[in-house]
C-alpha positions as CSV (number, residue, x, y, z in Angstrom):
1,X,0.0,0.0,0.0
2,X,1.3,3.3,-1.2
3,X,0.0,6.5,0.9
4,X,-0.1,9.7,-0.3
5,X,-1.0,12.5,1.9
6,X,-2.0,16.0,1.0
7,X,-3.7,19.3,1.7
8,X,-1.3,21.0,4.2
9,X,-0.4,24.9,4.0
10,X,-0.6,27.8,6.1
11,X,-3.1,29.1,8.0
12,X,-3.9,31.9,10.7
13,X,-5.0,30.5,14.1
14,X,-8.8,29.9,14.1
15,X,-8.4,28.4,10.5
16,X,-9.5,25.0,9.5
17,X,-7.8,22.7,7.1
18,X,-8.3,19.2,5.6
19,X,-5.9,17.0,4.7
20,X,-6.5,14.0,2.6
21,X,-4.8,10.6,2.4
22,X,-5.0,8.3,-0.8
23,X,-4.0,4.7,-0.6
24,X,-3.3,3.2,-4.0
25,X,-1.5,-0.8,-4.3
26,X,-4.6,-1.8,-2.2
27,X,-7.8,-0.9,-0.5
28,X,-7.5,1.2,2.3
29,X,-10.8,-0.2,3.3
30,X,-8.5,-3.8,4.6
31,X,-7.3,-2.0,7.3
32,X,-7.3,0.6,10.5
33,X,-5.9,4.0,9.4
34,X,-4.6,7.1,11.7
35,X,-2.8,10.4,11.5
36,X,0.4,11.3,13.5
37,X,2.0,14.6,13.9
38,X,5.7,15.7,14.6
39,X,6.6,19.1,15.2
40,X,10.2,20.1,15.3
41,X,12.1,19.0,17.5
42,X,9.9,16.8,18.6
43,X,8.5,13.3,18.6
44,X,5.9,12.2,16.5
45,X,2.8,11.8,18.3
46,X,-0.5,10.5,17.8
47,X,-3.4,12.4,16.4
48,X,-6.5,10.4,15.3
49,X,-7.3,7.0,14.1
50,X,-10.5,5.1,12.8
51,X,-11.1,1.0,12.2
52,X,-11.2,-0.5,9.2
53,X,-15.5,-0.5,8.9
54,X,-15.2,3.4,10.0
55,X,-15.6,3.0,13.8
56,X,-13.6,3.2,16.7
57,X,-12.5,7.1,16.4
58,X,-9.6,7.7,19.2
59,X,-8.5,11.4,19.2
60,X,-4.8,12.6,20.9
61,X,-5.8,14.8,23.8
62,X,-4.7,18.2,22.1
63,X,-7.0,17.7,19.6
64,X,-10.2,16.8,21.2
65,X,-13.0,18.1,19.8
66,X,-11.4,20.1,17.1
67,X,-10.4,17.7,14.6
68,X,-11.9,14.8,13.2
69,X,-10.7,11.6,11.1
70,X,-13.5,10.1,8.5
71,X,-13.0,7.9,5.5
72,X,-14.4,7.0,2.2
73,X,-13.6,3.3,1.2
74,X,-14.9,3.9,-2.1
75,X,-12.4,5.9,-2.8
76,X,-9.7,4.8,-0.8
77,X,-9.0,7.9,1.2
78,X,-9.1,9.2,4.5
79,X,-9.2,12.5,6.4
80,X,-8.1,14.7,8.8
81,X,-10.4,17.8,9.1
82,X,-8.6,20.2,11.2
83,X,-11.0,23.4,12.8
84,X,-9.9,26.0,15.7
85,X,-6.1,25.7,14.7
86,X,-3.9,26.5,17.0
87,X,-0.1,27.2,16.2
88,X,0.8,24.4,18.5
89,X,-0.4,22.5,15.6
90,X,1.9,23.2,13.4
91,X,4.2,19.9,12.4
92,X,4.2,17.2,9.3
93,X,1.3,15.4,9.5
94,X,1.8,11.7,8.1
95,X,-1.2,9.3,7.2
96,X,-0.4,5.8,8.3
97,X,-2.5,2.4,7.6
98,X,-2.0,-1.6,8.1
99,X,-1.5,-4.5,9.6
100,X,-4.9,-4.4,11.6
101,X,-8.4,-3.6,10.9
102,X,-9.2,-2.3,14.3
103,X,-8.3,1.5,15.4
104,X,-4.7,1.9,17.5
105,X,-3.0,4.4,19.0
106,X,0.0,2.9,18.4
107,X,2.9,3.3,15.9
108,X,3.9,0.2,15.6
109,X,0.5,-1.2,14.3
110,X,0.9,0.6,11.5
111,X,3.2,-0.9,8.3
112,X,2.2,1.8,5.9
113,X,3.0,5.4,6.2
114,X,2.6,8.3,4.0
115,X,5.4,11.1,3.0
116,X,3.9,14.2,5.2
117,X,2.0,16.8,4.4
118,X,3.2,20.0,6.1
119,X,1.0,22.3,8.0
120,X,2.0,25.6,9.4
121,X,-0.5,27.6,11.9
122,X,0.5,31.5,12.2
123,X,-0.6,33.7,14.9
């Protein structure tokens, strides 16, 4: 499974954003997907991540209730939509599937990852 993840850019705090992640090699619908984040200097960190059948939604503390991870097996892509962005927020997000249908926190569940999609959240 190839990832590709897009729709990063800049934005002014209060923005919203939504990135996209496209699977191609095989359907992202065989398998849990989630976003991560690392900002510089930093470790990567969880975000969000949803089961295979759509359920399951776990969200990373610092984004409670401001973002929100959906997916669309029919066209093998997920998303991150990003509202009340704060410039905390600003890292690489990476898209990441595999191995397991059911939603994890974890990145070692994961076998797939995307390149990063850079986001940037000016105040």
């Amino acid at each position: 499974v190839q990832l590709q993840a897009s729709g990063g850019g800049v934005v002014q705090a209060g923005g919203s954003l939504r990135l996209s992640c496209t699977a191609s090699g095989r359907a992202l619908s065989s398998y849990a997907m989630g976003w991560f984040r690392q900002a510089p200097g930093k470790e990567r960190e969880f975000v969000a991540t949803m089961s295979r059948n759509g359920g399951g939604t776990l969200y990373g503390d610092p984004v409670k209730g401001r973002f929100t991870i959906s997916r669309n097996n029919a066209k093998n892509t997920g998303y991150l939509q990003m509202n009340s962005l704060k410039p905390e927020d600003t890292a690489i997000y990476y898209c990441t599937s595999g191995r397991t249908p059911y939603s994890s926190t974890k990145e070692g569940t994961y076998a797939y990852w995307g390149q990063g999609t850079q986001v940037t959240v000016s105040s």
